[in-house]
N, C-alpha and C positions, 0 to 999 in steps of 0.2 A: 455603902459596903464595898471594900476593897477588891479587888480582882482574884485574889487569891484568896481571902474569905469566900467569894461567890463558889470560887471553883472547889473549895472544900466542902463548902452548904452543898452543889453538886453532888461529887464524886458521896459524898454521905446518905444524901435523897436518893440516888440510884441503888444504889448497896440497900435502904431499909425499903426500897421498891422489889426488888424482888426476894425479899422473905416471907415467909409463911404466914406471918401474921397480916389477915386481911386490914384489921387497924393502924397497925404502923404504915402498908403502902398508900392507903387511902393520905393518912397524915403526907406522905414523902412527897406524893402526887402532887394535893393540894401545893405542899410548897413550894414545889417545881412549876406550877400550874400559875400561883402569882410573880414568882419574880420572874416569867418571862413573858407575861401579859402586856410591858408593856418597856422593857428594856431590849431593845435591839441586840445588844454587845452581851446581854444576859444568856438569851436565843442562841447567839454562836458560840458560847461557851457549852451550854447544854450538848449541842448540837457536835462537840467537836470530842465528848467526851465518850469514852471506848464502852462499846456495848450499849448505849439510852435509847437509841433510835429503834432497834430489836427487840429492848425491853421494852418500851413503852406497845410498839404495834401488838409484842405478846399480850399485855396486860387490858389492849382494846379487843383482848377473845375474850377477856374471862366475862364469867356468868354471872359476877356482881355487874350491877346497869351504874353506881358509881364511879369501880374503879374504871368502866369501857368510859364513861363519860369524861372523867379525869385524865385518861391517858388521852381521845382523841382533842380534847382543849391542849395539851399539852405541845400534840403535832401542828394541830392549828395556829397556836402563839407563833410555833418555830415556822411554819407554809409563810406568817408576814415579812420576813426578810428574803427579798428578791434573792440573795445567792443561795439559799438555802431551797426554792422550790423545786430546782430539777433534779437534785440528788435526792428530795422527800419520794416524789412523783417515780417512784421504782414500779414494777408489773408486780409484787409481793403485794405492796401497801398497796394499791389501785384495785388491785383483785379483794384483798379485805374489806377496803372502802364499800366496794359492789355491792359483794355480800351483808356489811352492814345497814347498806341502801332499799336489798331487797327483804331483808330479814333482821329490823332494829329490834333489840333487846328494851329500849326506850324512845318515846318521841325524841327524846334530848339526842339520844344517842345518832338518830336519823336527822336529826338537824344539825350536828355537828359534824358529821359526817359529808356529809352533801355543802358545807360550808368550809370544809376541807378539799372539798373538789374541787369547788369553785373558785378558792383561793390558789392553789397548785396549777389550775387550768390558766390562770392569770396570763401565767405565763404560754405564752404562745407554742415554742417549742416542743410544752405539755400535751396542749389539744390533740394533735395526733396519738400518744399513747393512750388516753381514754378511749378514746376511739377503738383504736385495735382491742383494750381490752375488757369491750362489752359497756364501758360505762352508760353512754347513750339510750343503748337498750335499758339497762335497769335501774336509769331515772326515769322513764318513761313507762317502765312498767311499774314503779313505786308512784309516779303522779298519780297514774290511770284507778288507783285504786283509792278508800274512802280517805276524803282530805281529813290532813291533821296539821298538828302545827308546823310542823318539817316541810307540809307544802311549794310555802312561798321559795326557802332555800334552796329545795331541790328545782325548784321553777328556774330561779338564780345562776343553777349551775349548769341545766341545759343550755339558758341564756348564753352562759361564756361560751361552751364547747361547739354551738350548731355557727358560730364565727368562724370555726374551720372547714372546707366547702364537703371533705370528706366524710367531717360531723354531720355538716346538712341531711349528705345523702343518707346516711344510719338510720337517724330520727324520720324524714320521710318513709325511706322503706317498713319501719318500725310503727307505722301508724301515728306519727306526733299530730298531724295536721286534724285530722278527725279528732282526737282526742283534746290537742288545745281551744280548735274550735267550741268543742263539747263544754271547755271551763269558761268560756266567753259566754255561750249562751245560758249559764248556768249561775244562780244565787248563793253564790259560799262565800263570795266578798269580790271588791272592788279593786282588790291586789292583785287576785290569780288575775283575772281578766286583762287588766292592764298589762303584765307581764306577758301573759300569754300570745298578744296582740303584740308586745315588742318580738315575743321569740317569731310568727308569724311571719312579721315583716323582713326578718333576720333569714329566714327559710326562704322568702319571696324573692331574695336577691339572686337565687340558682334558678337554673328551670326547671330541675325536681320538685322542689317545691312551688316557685309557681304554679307550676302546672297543676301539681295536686290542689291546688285552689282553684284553679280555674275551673277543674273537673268538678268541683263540689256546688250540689246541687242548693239553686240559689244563691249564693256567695255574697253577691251584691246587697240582695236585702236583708241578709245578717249582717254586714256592715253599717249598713243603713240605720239597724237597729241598734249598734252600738253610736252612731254618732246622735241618735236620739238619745243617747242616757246623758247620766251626772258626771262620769271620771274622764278627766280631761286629759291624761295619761291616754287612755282607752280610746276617745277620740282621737286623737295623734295617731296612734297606730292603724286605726280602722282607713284613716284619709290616708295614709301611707301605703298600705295592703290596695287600697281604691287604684291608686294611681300607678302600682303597676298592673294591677287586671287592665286597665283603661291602656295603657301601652301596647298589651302585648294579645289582648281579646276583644275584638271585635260581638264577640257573642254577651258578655260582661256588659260593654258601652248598650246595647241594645236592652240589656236589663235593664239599664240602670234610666234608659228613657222610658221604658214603660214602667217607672213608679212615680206615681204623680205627686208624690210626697216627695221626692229624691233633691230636687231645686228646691224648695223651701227650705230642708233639714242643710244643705251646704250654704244656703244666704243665710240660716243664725251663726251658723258654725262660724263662716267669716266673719262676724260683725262681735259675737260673744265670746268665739273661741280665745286659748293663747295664742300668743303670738305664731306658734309655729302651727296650730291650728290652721289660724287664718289664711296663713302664706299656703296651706295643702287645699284649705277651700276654695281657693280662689284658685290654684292650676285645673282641680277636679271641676270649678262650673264652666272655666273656661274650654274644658276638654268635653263637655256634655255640649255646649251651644256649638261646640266645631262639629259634633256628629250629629245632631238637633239639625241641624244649619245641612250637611250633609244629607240626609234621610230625607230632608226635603226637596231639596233639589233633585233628585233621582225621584221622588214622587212626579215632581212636574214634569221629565223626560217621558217616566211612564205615561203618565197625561197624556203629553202630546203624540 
């Protein structure tokens, strides 16, 4: 289809988009919805044509869970070309997005939204504006509450934004740490977990979040218990969160000697685990026989 075809199927699809007939916009949608799924030059034609960007965010208010779902695939096609995410990424649409986060008309419509976040967040220069406007908090208050399918994405999109150190502190202040903890310890699936365990590790690189782990009671032998399961994803992250408690707590490393399971559960790890498994088992038993090795020698000082 020619450039100027495209641009007429446009300028046509936005005109039967905002008319009264809920059937014609559904139709305009959809066909706005596939030819820019997966053409790039499609994306900046849409994107460049007067009024779509305003029309489409209107039409992800309305009260049909179609047309909301149709418009935000539509935002989302156009969030995959890198010059288009900082102008998407506006405090209007960010603020909807929120709202649609805390308050989805549909599963679909909360997965698509939060898959819009995470896409726009991509870009780096974005993560600060989530930030300031509330995004953090209300993925975290849409995690916190009963898992549905929108789960994982919204996990996804904390994932990108706590990469920015001011995101960290949000999500810390906001209660993430208890809460992802909570999806680790918890049987809903082998995704959040893992995921949750990557955002963890992500949080562990500030001392906000450190800390908030280190304070949390036990830490070590929740850990512990995640490198005894199946997802080897999950493992990764647990032997990562392990090695900086083990850096930076002394109270941690003491835990982690008084569980008599702790050296068996990191010799499978290294021997079974993946590759980057192994390489994390093998700093973590080398860091338990330095304080093992330690502990004793000050017993025999006390001795003598």
């Amino acid at each position: 289809m020619s450039t100027v075809r495209i641009r007429n199927t446009i300028s046509e699809c936005i005109s039967r988009a905002q008319s009264d007939s809920d059937e014609a916009k559904e139709r305009a949608l959809q066909m706005l919805a596939t030819i820019t799924k997966v053409n790039p030059l499609n994306r900046s034609l849409l994107a460049q044509a007067d009024g779509a960007i305003p029309a489409f965010l209107r039409l992800a208010e309305s009260d049909s869970c179609v047309l909301q779902a149709l418009s935000l695939s539509i935002l989302f096609n156009l969030s995959l070309n890198l010059d288009l995410k900082r102008s998407l990424a506006d405090m209007v649409t960010i603020h909807h997005l929120n709202s649609i986060i805390l308050s989805p008309s549909s599963p679909e419509s909360s997965t698509l939204a939060a898959s819009l976040v995470c896409s726009l967040s991509m870009l780096d220069k974005n993560k600060a504006k989530f930030g300031v406007a509330g995004t953090v908090q209300a993925l975290i208050k849409a995690i916190s509450g009963p898992h549905s399918v929108a789960s994982h994405h919204l996990l996804s999109s904390l994932a990108e934004l706590v990469q920015f150190h001011g995101n960290c502190t949000l999500a810390v202040r906001s209660g993430a740490v208890p809460m992802l903890l909570g999806l680790v310890a918890s049987s809903e699936g082998e995704d959040l977990a893992g995921t949750s365990l990557a955002i963890l590790s992500l949080l562990a690189r500030f001392d906000e979040g450190l800390n908030a782990l280190i304070r949390t009671d036990k830490i070590v032998t929740s850990m512990m218990d995640v490198l005894k399961g199946r997802c080897m994803l999950s493992k990764e992250g647990a032997a990562e969160i392990l090695l900086r408690l083990f850096d930076e707590s002394e109270g941690c490393t003491r835990e982690a000697l008084g569980l008599p399971e702790f050296s068996t559960v990191l010799a499978d790890l290294s021997v079974r685990g993946s590759a980057r498994a192994r390489e994390k088992a093998s700093f973590l038993m080398r860091k338990v026989m330095e304080a093992d090795s330690y502990a004793d020698g000050n017993q025999l000082l006390l001795h003598w």
